[in-house]
Every structure is written in C-alpha cells, then in structure tokens.
N, C-alpha and C positions, 0 to 999 in steps of 0.2 A: 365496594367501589364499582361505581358505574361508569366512571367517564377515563379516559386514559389521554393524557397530555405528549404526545409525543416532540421531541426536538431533535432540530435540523440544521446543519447549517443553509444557507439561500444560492449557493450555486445550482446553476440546471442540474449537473449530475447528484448532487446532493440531494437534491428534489425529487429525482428517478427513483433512486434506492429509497425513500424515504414513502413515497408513495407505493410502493413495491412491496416494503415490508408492511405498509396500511392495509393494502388488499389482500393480505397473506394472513394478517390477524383478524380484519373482519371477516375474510370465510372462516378462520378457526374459531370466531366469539361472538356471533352473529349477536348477544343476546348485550355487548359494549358498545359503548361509544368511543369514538377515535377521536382525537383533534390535534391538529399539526399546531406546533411553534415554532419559527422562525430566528434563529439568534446568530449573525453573523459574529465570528471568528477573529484572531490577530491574522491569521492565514489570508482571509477573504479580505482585509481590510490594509495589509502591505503585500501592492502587486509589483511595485518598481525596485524591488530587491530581493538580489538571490538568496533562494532559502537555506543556503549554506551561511549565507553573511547576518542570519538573524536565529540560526537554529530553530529544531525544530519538535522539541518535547512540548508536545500539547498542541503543538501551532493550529490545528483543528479543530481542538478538541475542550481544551482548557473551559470554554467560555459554559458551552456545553454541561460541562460536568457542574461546574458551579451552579448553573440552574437548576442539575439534576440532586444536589448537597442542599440546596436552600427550598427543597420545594415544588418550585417552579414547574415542573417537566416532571412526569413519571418515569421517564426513560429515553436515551439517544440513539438515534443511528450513524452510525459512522462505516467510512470507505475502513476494511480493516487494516489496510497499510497506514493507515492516519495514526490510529490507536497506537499511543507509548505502550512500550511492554511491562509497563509498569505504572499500573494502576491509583490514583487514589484512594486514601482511606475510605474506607464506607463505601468503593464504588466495585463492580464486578460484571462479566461479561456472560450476560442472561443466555442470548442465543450468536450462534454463527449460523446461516445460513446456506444456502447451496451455493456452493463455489461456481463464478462463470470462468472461463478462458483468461488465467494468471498472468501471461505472457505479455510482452511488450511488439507493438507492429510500428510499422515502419510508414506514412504518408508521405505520397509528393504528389504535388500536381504537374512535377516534369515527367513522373511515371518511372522514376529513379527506384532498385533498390539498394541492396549497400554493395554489393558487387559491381551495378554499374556507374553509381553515384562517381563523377570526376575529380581528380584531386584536388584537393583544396577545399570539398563542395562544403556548401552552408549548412549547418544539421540543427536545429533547435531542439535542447532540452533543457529542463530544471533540477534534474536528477545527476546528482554526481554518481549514482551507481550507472545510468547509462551513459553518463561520456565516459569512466574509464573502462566499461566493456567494449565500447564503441571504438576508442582508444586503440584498445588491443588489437580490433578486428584491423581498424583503417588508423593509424597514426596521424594519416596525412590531413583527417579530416579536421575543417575549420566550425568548433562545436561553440555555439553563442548560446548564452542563458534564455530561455523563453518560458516567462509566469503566466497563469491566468489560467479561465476555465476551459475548455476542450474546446469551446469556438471560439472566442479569443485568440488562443494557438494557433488553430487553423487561419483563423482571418489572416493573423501574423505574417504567417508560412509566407500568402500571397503578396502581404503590402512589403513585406521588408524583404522580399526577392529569395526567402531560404530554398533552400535546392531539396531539403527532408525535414521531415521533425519527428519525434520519435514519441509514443502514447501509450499508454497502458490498454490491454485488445478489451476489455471488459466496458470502461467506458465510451469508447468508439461506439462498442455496436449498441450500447445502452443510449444512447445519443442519436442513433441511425447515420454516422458518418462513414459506415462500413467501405461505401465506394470510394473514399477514398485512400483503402490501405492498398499499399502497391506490395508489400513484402510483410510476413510473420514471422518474426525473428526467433528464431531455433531458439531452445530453450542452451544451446551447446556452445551461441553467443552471445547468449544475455540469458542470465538468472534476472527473476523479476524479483518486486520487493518481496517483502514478509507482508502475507496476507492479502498480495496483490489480487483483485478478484472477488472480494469475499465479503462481506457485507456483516456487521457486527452490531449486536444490539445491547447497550451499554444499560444498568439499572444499579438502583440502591442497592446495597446486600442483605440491609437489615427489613425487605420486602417480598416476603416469599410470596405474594399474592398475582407481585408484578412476577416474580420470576416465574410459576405455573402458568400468565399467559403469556408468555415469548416459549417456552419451552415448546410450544408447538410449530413451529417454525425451525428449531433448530435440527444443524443436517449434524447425523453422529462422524463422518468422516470427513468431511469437508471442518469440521472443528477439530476432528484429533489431526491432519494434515497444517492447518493454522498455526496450533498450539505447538508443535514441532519446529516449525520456523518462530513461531515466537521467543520458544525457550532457545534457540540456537544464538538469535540477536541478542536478549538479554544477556544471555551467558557472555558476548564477544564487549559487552556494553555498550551498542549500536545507537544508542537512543540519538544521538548525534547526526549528522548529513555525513554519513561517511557510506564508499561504496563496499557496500555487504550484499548480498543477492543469496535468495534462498527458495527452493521451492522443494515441499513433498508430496509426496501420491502416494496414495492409497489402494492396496489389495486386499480383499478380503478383511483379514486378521492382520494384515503387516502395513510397518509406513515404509517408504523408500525416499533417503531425503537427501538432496542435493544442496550444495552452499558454497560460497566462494567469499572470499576476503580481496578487493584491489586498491592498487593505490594510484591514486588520482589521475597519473598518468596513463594507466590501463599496462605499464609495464611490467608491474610486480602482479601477480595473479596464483591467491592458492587457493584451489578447489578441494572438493570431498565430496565423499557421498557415504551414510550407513543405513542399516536397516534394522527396525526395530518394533516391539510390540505396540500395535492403534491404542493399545490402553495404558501404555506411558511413553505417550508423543515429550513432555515435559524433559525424561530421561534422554531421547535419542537427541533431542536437541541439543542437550548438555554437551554429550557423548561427542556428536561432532565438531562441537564448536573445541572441544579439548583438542578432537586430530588436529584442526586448522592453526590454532595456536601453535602446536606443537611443531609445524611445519615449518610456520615463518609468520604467519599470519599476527602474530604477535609483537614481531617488527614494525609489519607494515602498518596494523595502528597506532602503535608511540608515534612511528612518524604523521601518520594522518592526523593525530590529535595535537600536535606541535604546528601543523600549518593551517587547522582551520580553527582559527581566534573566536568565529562566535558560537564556539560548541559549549553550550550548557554544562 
C-alpha cells in the first residue's frame, strides 16, 4: 500500500488535528502518500439543537466509520471525547496521541471569571457535564445552550450579549484563541470529558499494515490515561449526554484517576479517585466506576436517564 486515505470530519478544529496527525505520519513514512477526505457528520450538520435533545452515540463519528467499514478512507481522526466507548464491529483504536491540556477554560470579553461573573450572568455551553459543575460552583448562574464550532461560539458570546462561555483548553489554543481565556478551570471544579484533549486514530482491525503505520504516533501514557476514563464511562453507561466527568494522570508506572457522576442540576455530585497499574488502565476504570455507583452515583443516573428522552 502506497497511498493512505485519511478521514475527517470539516470543522476548523477537525481540520487542525487531522492535519496534525498528516505531519506526524509523513515524517514517520516519508516513503507514503497521505490524502485527506472530507465527510461531514449528523453532528456538523444539526447545529440548532441541543445535543442532549438528539443524543449522542456516534454523533461525530458514525459517518466516519461507515467510510472507514465500506472502504472508502483507510483510517479516521477523531477529538477523543467524540469517540463512543464502544466501538463498531470490525473497527479499533490504532493510535492515541500525545495528550494536550484536558481541562475546560473559561472566555469573556467582559474579562469575567467565575468568581467575578455577576449573578444571574449569561454562561454559554453545550455540555451538560459543564452546566451541572457549573451549577454546583454558581447555582445562580443563567446557563443557555451554545452549538457550533469554536468561533461560532465565540462569535455568539459577542452577538447574543453572553457574560462567559465555557470550551474545551486543547481546542482554544489549537485554534489560536488563547487571548481570550480569562480563567482555567481547576480541575477541583470541573472534571473534563473522557478523553478530553487527546486526539485518536480510528482504523479497520482486520489491517495490520494500517495499524504498524499509526503505531508510530501513538503516546503509551497519554493512551493508558484515556483508556482509564474510557473504561470508567463505559462501565457507568455514559454513552448518553449525561454529566459524567473524568480525568487520569500518569506517573511513571501508576494511573491516578479522578471521576465524578452529577445530576443535571449540579446538586447531587459524587466524586472518586483510585490508583492503579498504566497496564490495566481497563481495570481501574472499572474499579472506580464501582466506588461511585456504590455511593449514590447509581441513583443519580436512573434519575438522569428518566429526564433525558433523547438518550439512545
């Protein structure tokens, strides 16, 4: 095989990564050809409803993969918060890449962070995991739904007078919109998604040829840190828009993983944290998602899964 088909969805920041992971395999294969395809999404293509009111198993991804089942595409890139934790037949996850800054920050152009944000103030996000952290922090605040790409959002912020809006820190600065984060939200108030950060390279299973060349791109901790919060969300059955928030790090030989279960209001909130061997991220993920359950966490989604109707 000479030539290497890559697919993307057509957002800017989809573009970024996707062009990112391009220069990253032609200096490891200098001796290939690269070529991008382009295949917008049900994601990219309903922007005027929230993603909770349309779920969102595959919402990114789905079209993707069908290109990559029929043919079409050698292989996908995807934001790895996109990625269900639960794959298609025939499909498998070649490389994870080096993980940038997981964390969620804070814009305003009034120069607000969440400390001084006013009561009542306007907060735009799409993420029910960020409005019930949000929630919790500030009750008072007034959180409206905001879709679209990173400057869309931002354009928003200005035309419809929001006081903040709230973004994932990895595509900001992948974007160059850094000047305008006013606050980085502690990871102590906001767990980010699963795999937030992390950039994931989707391939056939039955293609060992394709999987030796992404193999060289893949980071070994920044994938066992992934696969930890993966296996945590699977375990809770997250695949749904419900607020789940998870993040682990990496030392040496050890994971350290953080995770939290809330309900919608940001009232109910159970956290955890365990630690366990980088070479069965799979298990620790399990492990926690048991504590949390065990806590209460198990309430809190019966109820979550009773109030949002369009959960797959």
């Amino acid at each position: 095989m000479r030539e290497i088909i890559i697919g993307t969805r057509e957002s800017a920041l989809a573009l970024w990564q996707t062009d990112w992971v391009l220069k990253a395999l032609k200096e490891a294969h200098p001796e290939l050809t690269f070529t991008v395809k382009k295949i917008k999404t049900k994601g990219d293509k309903i922007l005027d409803v929230a993603l909770a009111k349309i779920g969102d198993k595959g919402l990114f991804t789905k079209e993707l993969e069908t290109a990559m089942l029929q043919g079409e595409i050698h292989l996908a890139v995807h934001s790895m918060k996109d990625l269900p934790t639960v794959l298609p037949a025939g499909l498998t996850i070649g490389a994870i890449t080096k993980r940038a800054e997981p964390g969620d920050v804070l814009l305003s152009l009034k120069g607000y962070n969440l400390t001084t944000l006013p009561q009542g103030a306007k907060v735009g996000t799409s993420s029910l995991r960020r409005r019930a952290q949000l929630f919790n922090v500030r009750p008072d605040l007034n959180i409206v739904d905001l879709r679209g790409n990173v400057g869309t959002r931002i354009a928003k912020m200005e035309k419809e007078g929001l006081d903040a809006i709230v973004l994932a820190a990895a595509g900001v600065a992948r974007l160059g919109y850094d000047r305008l984060v006013t606050q980085r939200i502690p990871y102590e108030l906001c767990l980010p998604s699963v795999g937030q950060g992390a950039i994931g390279v989707e391939i056939p299973e039955e293609r060992p040829e394709i999987a030796a060349v992404v193999a060289k791109i893949h980071d070994r901790d920044t994938a066992a840190a992934v696969l930890a919060e993966r296996a945590f969300l699977r375990t809770l059955e997250g695949g749904c828009q419900v607020p789940i928030g998870a993040l682990a790090q990496v030392e040496e030989e050890e994971i350290l993983l953080h995770g939290l279960v809330a309900s919608l209001d940001g009232t109910q909130v159970v956290r955890g944290s365990a630690k366990g061997s980088i070479h069965e991220p799979d298990k620790l993920g399990k492990e926690l998602a048991a504590q949390l359950l065990s806590q209460g966490a198990a309430d809190i989604l019966k109820t979550l899964r009773q109030e949002i109707e369009a959960c797959e």
